[in-house]
N, C-alpha and C positions, 0 to 999 in steps of 0.2 A: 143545601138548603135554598129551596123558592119559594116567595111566597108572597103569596095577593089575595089582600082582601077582596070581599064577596063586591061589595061595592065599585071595587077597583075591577073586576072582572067584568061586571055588567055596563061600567062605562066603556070598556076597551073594545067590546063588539059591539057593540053603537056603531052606528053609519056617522062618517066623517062629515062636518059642513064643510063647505067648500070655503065660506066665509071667515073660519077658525082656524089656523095654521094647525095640525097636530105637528106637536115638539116631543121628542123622546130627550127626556134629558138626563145624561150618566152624573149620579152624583158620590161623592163619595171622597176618601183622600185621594192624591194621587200617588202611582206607582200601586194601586189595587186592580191594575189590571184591564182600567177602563177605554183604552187605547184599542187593545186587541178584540173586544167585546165589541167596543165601534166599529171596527175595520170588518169584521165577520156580518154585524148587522145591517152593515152597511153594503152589503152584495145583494140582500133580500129585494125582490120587484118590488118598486113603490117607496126605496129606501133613500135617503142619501146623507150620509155621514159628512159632516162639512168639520170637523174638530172643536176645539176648544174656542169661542166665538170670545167667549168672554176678553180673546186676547187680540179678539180681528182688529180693532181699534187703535192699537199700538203696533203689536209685531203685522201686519196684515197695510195698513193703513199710511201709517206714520216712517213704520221702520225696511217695509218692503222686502218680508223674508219670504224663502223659499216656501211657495204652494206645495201639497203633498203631491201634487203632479210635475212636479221638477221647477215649474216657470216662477220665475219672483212673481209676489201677488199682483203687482200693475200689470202683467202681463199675460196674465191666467185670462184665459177668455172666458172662464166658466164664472168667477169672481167681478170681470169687466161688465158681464150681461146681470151678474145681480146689484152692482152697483146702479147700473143706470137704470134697472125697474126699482128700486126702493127709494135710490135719492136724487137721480139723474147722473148720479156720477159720484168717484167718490171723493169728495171735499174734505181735504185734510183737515178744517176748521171744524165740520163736526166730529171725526175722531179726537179732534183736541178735547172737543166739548165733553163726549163722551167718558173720555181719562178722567175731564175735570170732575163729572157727575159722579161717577164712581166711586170715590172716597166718602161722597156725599151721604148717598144712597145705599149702596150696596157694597156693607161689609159686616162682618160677624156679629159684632157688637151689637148691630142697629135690627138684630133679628126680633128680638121683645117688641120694637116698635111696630116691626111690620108686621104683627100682627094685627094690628088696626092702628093700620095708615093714616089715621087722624091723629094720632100720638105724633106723627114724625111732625106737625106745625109746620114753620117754613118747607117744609123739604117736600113735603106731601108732592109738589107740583114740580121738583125735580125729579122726584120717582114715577110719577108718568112719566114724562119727558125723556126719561131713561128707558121706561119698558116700554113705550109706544116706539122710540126708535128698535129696539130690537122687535117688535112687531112687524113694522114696516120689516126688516131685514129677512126674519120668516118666511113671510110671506112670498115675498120676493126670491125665495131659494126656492119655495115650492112650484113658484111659476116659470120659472126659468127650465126646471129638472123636471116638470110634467108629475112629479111623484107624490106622493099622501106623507111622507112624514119625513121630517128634518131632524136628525140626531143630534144633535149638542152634547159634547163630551168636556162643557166646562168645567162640570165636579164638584164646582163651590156650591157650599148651601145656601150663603147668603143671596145669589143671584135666583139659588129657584124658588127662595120666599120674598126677591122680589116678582118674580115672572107669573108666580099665582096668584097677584093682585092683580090680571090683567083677562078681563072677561073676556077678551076678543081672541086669549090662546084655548086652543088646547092641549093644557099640560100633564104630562106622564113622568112620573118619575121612574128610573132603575135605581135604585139604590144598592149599590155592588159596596163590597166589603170585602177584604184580605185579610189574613192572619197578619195581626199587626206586628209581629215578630220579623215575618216576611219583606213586611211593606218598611220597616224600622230599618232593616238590610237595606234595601233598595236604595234607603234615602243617604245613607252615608257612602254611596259608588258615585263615583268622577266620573257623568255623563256628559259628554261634548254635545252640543245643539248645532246639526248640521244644517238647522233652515237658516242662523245668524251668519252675519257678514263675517265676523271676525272667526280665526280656528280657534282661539281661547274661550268661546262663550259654554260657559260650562250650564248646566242643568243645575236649580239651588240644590242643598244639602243639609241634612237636619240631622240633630244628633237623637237618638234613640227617646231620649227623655221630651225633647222639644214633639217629634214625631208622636210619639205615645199619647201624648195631651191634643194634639192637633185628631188623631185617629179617635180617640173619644168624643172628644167635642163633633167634628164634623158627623159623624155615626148616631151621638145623641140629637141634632138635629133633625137628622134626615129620620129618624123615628119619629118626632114631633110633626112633623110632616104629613107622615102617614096615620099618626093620632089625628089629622086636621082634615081629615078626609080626601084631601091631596089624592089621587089617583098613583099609590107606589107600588115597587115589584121590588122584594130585597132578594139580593143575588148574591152570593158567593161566588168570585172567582174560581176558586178552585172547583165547584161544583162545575162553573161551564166548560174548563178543559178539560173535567175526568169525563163528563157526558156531553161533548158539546150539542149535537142533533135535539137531543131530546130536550137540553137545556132554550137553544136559541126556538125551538118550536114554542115552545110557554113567551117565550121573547115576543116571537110574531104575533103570539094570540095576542099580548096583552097590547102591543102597539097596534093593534089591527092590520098586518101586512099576511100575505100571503103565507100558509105555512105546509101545504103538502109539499109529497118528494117530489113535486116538480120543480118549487122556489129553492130547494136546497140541494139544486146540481151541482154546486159549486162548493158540497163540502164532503165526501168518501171518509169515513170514518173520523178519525183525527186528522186529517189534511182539511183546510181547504184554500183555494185559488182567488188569491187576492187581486184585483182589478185596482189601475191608478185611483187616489181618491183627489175631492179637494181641501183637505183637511188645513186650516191655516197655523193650527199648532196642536200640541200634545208632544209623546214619547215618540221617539224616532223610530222608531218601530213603523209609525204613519207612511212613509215612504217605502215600504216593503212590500213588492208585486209577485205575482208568481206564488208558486205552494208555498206553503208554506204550513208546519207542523204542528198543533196544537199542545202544551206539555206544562204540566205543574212547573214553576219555576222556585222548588224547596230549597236551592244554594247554603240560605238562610242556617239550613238544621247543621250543617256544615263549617260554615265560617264567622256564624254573627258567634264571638265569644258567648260565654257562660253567663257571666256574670251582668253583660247587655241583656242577655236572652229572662235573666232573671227579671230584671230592672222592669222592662219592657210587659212579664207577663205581670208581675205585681201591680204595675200603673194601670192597665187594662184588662183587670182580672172580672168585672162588673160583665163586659159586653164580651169579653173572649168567651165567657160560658154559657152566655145570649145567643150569641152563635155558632155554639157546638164545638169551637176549638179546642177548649177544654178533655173533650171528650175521645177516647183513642177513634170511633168512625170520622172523627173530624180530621183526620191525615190523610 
């Protein structure tokens, strides 16, 4: 299942202003696959996948973990040169600032308000002040990398209902979705986070029932979203590893990047050849160069018990048949 509105397709082949950053931004829960989607998109001419931003401010800034290209981030020259076109450098007092903004502004709850930002009162001019910094930061990716679109694989809804207050982007949604069965699996596995200092920093962990409400909620958002006229493309994972060519072509079209078989040398059926990124966070997956095989990852049908597998479909039984899970073509 792909699909874009009429609207959303006639924005997407529009000629780019040079003065409007285009942002592709992956939303959706995580562990739906948005990592691998990034890394693939992000080989495309014109592309460049930078990870989860939303976390550059802490793990990136503050915390100094591992760039997807091996180098802690002080040390990443690709990171060094976007710091110093967006803020001259990067000053740990505005990443502070950033953290502190962020509870402020941009979390789930405050989604009703940001519909019309006149509702938030005091805050209204911390939520510029948030999204004009990540503007500048755009901006400054696209200058640095020569390239037309900046992928942002933060995920969260509530950052891309703040980022479409912000007339100076322009913003794309993908809106990717997993069988929340799958993605409910994922979330109870002990993933180590090989970019933190420590070897105990583990990847959080949700228990089925927590996840289930988290996968609804984020999914019903990102639908509102696309009611809002938001420029979205909802995606199934599984659709793009059973087709990926034909899948990441509707990709390119709708982000406006190249899409004959001359931008897609880099992907022979279900392989393709992954290049260093600079991703500052996501699924450790990120750091994975070289081929690399495209593959449903159903474990899930296997090992999530019964009685989870029940839990899980009755909680999200609304949107499971929304998008075709339900359905035997939906395997």
């Amino acid at each position: 299942m792909v699909s874009t509105s009429a609207e959303d397709t006639s924005q997407a082949s529009s000629a780019q202003d040079p003065a409007r950053p285009r942002v592709l931004y992956l939303g959706g829960l995580g562990r739906s696959g948005t990592t691998v989607i990034e890394r693939v998109l992000g080989e495309l001419p014109g592309a460049c996948s930078v990870g989860e931003l939303v976390h550059l401010w802490q793990r990136g800034v503050l915390d100094d973990e591992t760039c997807g290209c091996g180098q802690p981030f002080a040390q990443c020259a690709f990171w060094s040169e976007v710091g110093n076109r967006a803020f001259g450098g990067w000053d740990p007092a505005l990443a502070r600032r950033m953290e502190e903004l962020r509870p402020r502004v941009d979390r789930t709850r405050f989604i009703p308000r940001l519909l019309a930002p006149r509702l938030l009162g005091r805050h209204r001019d911390e939520l510029a002040e948030y999204v004009g910094t990540f503007l500048r930061l755009y901006r400054a990716i696209g200058e640095t990398t020569g390239g037309n679109v900046v992928i942002d694989s933060s995920k969260h809804s509530s950052l891309a209902f703040c980022l479409r207050t912000e007339p100076g982007l322009d913003l794309r949604i993908v809106h990717v979705v997993r069988d929340p069965r799958g993605v409910a699996y994922s979330w109870t596995k002990e993933v180590r986070r090989p970019e933190a200092h420590s070897d105990e920093a583990l990847m959080t962990r949700y228990s089925p029932a927590r996840s289930s409400l988290l996968w609804t909620g984020h999914n019903l958002f990102f639908g509102l979203l696309r009611g809002l006229r938001t420029p979205t493309m909802l995606l199934r994972y599984e659709d793009f590893v059973t087709d990926p060519r034909r899948v990441l072509g509707e990709l390119a079209e709708f982000a406006g990047l190249p899409a004959g078989e001359g931008a897609l040398g880099f992907l022979e059926g279900a392989t393709v050849t992954l290049s260093p990124s600079h991703t500052v966070a996501g699924n450790p997956m990120r750091f994975r160069t070289g081929a690399t095989t495209l593959r449903r990852d159903d474990a899930w049908r296997r090992d999530l018990p019964r009685p989870r597998r029940w839990l899980v479909t009755a909680l999200t039984a609304p949107l499971l048949a929304r998008y075709g899970y339900l359905r035997r073509s939906g395997r």
